[in-house]
C-alpha positions in Angstrom: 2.8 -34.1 6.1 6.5 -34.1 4.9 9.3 -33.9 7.1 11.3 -30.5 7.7 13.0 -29.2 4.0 16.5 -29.2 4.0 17.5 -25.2 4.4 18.2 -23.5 0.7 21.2 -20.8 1.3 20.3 -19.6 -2.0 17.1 -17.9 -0.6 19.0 -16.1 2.3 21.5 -14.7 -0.5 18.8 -13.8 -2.7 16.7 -12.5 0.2 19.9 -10.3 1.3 20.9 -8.9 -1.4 17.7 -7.7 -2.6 17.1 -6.2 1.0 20.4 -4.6 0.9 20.1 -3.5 -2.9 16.5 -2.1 -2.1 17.4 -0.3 0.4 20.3 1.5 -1.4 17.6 2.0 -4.0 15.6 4.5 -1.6 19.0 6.1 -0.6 19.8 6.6 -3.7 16.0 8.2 -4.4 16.7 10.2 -1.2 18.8 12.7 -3.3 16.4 13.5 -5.5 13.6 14.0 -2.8 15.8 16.4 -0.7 17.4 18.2 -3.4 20.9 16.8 -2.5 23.8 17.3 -5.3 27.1 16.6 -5.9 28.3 14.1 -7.4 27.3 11.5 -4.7 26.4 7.4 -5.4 23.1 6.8 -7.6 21.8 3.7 -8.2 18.3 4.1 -9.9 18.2 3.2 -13.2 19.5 0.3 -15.7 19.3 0.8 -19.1 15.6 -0.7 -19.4 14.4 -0.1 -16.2 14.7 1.0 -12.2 16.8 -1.2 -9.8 13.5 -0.9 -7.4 11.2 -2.7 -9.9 13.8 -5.4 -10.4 14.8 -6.1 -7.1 10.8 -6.0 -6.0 10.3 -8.4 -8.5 12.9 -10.8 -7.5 11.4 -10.6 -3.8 8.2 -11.7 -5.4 9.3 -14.2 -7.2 11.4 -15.3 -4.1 8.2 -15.7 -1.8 6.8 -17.5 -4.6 9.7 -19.9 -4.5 10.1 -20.4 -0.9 6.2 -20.8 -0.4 6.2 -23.6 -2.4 9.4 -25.3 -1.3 8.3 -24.9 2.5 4.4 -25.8 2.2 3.8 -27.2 -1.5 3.6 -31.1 0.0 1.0 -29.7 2.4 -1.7 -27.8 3.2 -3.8 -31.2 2.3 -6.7 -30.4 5.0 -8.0 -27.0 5.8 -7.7 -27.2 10.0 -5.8 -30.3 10.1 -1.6 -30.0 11.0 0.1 -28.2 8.2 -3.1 -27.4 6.6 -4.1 -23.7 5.5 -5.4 -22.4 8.9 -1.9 -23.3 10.2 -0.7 -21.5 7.3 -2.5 -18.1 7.5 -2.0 -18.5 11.0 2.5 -18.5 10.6 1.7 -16.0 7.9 -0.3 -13.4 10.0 2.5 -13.9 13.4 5.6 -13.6 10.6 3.9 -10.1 9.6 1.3 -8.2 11.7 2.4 -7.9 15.1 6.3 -6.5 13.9 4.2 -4.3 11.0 1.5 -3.2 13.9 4.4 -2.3 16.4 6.3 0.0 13.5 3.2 1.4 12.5 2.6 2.9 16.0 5.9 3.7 16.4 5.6 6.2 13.4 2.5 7.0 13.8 2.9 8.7 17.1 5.9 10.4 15.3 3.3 11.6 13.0 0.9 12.8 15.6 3.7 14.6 17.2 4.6 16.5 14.2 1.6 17.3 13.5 0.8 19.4 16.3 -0.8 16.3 18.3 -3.4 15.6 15.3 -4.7 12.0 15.8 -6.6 11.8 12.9 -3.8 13.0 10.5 -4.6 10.5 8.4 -8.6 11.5 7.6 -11.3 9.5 9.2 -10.9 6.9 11.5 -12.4 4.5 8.9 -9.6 4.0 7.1 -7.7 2.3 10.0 -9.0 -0.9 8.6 -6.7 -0.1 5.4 -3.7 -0.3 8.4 -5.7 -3.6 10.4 -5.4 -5.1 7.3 -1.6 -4.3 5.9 -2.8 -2.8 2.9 -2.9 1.3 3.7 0.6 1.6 1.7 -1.1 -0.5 -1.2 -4.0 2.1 -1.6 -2.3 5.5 -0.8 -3.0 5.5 -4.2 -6.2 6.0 -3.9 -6.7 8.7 -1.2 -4.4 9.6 2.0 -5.0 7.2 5.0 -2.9 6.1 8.2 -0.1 4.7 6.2 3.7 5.0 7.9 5.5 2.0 7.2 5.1 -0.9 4.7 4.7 0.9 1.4 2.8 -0.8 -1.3 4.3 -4.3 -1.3 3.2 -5.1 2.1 -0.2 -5.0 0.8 0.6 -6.9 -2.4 2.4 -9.1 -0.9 -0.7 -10.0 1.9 -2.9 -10.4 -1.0 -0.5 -12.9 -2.4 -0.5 -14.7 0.9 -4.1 -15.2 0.9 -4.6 -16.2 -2.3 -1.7 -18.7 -2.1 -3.6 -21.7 -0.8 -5.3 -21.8 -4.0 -2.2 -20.8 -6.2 -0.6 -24.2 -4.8 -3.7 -26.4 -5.5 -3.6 -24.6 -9.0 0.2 -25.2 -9.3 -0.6 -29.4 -8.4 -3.7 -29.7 -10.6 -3.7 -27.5 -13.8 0.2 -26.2 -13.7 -0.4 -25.4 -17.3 -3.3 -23.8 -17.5 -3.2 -21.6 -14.8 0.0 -20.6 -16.0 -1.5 -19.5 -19.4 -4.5 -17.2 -18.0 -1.9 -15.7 -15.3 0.3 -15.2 -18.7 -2.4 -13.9 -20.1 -3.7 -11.9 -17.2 -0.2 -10.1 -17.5 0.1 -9.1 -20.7 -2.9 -7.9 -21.1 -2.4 -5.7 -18.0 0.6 -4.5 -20.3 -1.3 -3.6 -23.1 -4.3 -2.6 -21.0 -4.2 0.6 -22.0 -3.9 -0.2 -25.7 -7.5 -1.9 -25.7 -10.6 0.3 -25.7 -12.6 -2.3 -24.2 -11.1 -1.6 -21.1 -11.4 2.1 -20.9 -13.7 1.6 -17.8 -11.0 -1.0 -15.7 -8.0 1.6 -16.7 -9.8 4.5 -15.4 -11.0 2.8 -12.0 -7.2 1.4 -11.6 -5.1 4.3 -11.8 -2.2 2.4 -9.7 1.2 1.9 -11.6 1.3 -0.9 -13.9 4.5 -2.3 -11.9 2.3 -2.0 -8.6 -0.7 -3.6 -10.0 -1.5 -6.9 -8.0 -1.3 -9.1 -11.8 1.9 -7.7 -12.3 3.0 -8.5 -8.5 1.2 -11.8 -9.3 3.1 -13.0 -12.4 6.5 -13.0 -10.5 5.2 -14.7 -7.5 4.1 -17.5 -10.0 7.3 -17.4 -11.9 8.5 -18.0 -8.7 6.6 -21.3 -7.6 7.6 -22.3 -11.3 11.1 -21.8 -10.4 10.7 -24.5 -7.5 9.4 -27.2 -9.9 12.6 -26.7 -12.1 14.6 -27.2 -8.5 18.2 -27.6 -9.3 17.8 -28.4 -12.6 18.5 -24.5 -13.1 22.1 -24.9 -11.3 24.1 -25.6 -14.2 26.6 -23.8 -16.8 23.6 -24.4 -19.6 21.1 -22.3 -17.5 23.6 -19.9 -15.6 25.7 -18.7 -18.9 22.8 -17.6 -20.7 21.0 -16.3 -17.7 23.8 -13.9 -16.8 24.3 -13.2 -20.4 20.5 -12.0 -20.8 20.8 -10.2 -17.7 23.4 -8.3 -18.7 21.8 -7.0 -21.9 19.0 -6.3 -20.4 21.1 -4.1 -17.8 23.2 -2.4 -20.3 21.3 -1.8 -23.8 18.5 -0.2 -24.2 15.6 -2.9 -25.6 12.5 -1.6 -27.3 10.2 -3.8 -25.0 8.1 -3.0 -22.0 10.0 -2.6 -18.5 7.1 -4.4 -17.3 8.3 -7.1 -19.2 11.6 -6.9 -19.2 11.7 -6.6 -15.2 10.9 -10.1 -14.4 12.8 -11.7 -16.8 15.7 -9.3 -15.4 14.5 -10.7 -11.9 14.9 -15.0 -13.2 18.2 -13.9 -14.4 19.3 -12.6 -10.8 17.6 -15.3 -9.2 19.3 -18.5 -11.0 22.8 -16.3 -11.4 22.6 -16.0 -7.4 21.3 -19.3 -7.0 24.5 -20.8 -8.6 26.5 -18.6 -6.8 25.7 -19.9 -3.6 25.2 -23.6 -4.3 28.8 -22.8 -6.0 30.3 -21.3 -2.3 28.4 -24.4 -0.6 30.7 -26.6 -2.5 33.8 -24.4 -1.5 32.8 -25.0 2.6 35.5 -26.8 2.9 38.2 -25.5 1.4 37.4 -21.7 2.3 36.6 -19.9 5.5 33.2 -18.7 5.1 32.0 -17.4 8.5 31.9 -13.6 7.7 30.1 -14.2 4.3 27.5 -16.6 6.5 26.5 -14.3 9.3 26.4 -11.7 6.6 23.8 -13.2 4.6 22.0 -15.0 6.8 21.9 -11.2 9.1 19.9 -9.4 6.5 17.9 -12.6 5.7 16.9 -13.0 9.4 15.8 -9.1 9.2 14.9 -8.1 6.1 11.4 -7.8 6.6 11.8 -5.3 10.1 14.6 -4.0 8.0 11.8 -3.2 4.8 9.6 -1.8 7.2 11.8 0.8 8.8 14.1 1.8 6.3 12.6 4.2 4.5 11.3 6.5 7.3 15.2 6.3 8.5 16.1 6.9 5.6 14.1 10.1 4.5 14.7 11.4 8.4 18.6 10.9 7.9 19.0 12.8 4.8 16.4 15.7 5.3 19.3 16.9 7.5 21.3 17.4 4.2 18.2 19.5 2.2 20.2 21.5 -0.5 23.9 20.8 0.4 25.8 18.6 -1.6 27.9 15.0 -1.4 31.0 13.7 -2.6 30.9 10.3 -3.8 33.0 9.1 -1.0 30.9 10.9 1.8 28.2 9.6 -0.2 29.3 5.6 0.5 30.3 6.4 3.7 26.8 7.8 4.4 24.9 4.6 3.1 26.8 2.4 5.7 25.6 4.5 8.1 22.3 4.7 7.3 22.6 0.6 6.5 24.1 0.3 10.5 21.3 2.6 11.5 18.7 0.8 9.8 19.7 -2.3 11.2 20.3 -1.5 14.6 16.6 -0.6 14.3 15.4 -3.8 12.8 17.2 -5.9 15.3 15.4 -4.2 18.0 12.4 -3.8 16.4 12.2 -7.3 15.6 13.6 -8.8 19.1 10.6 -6.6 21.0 8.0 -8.1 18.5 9.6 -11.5 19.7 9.8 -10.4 23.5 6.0 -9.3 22.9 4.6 -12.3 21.4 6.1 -14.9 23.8 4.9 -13.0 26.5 1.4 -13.2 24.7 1.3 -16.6 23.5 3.0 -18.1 26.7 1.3 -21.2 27.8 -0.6 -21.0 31.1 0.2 -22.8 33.6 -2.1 -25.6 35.4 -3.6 -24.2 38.6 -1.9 -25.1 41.4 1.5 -25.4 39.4 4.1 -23.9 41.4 5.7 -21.0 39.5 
């Protein structure tokens, strides 16, 4: 097994401001939902598609990335040290105890409003939906015990457990499993276009940006962004990266948002990646400490923060139903749902911690004093 990576800064500024830009995403979507006018901040929609779908995108192609940098020289045994048990075992302690924690928390909240209905959710059965992390994923379907989560948790499990076989595919046959995920993709584009698959369309009735081989295609794009490595930090990549990303953001393209989401998403991710290997270089000369703790805080939280946001969010601005915002007010009002939101993921995330070390503490030898 290889020895520990060197630490990328680029994924904790990519990683924060996707977690910050998502969240002002829902905000923004909060207006709608509780009828709230005015003239207030609203940050939905680029000209080819909605901020949600790109920034989801880049997250995917983000775990993608960092998967493969942190684990893509291992996982060469299946129980052995660094092999794929160890894997799915960090995998399942980096996301089910904090997502089982916030899914009680709001679920009692649920049973509370509801008059002390436990079963809000239907029956009992589809608690395995929740064991598993994927309840948001397949609210699609029917109504079950979801409360935190949303969709990509789900996708983004599914992702994890198919990953040990998306590396040995990215190590063996790079190419060709890159041309039947292509292919997988676009024909999930055009699905809908085919009459052979009349019976697959009306079966998956999920949104196209939703669907697991869209979700898939950007985690891959992801893992292929890790072979480049820093070949991609350079004027010759970042010029015409930033200038594609910009037409894509600004003029209206008759093309797919499906496709022109994650090419939206490479754009951001190389522009941010030069960015930050650019301030790296500027460590000496600058004082960097604020921008440091500020990335690296929502990097450290964005997954506690992902999980509560939106339930903070839609409980902070049902208090405005039907009134109205000024833009200032507006700004102001996102800070103080971002503080709120983080004061919650900081605790939310240091109980998980305070939880699982008192869990996963080592015994002690009998007759050890204590």
């Amino acid at each position: 097994m290889a020895g520990k990576k060197e630490r990328r800064n680029e994924f904790d500024l990519i990683r924060a401001v996707s977690t910050v830009w998502i969240v002002l995403f829902h905000y923004s979507y909060a207006f709608v939902q509780y009828a709230v006018g005015g003239s207030h901040i609203y940050v939905m929609m680029h000209m080819n598609g909605t901020w949600g779908a790109l920034f989801v995108s880049l997250f995917f192609m983000l775990s993608g990335a960092s998967l493969y940098y942190n684990w893509g020289d291992r996982m060469d045994s299946f129980t052995g040290k660094g092999g794929v048990l160890e894997f799915y075992k960090k995998r399942w302690l980096a996301i089910f105890p904090m997502f089982y924690i916030a899914w009680f928390f709001f679920y009692m909240i649920n049973v509370i409003s509801f008059n002390r209905l436990w079963n809000w959710g239907g029956s009992y059965s589809k608690l395995i939906l929740t064991f598993f992390g994927v309840d948001g994923y397949f609210m699609y379907r029917e109504m079950n015990y979801y409360t935190v989560g949303e969709w990509f948790l789900g996708a983004i499990i599914m992702l994890y457990v198919l990953y040990p076989l998306l590396q040995w595919c990215m190590k063996k046959i790079p190419v060709v499993s890159t041309v039947i995920i292509s292919a997988l993709f676009f024909i999930n584009v055009a699905r809908r276009l085919i009459p052979a698959l009349a019976p697959y369309n009306a079966w998956v009735v999920i949104s196209d940006n939703i669907n697991i081989i869209t979700c898939l295609f950007s985690f891959w794009i992801g893992m292929l962004l890790i072979r480049a490595d820093r070949r991609i930090i350079n004027k010759a990549i970042l010029i015409p990266a930033a200038v594609m990303g910009l037409v894509i953001m600004l003029i209206p393209l008759p093309v797919s948002t499906l496709i022109l989401s994650p090419i939206l998403a490479v754009c951001f991710y190389i522009v941010l990646s030069n960015i930050s290997v650019w301030l790296d270089g500027k460590r000496d000369k600058w004082n960097l400490k604020v921008y440091d703790k500020t990335v690296k805080f929502f990097s450290k939280y964005s997954f506690a923060i992902f999980l509560v946001h939106h339930n903070i969010i839609q409980k902070m601005m049902s208090i405005f139903v039907g009134k109205e915002f000024n833009y200032l007010f507006s700004i102001i009002y996102f800070l103080v749902n971002l503080a709120v939101i983080s004061i919650a993921a900081v605790l939310l995330s240091k109980f998980t911690d305070f939880l699982l070390k008192l869990i996963l503490r080592p015994k002690k030898p009998e007759g050890q004093a204590a």
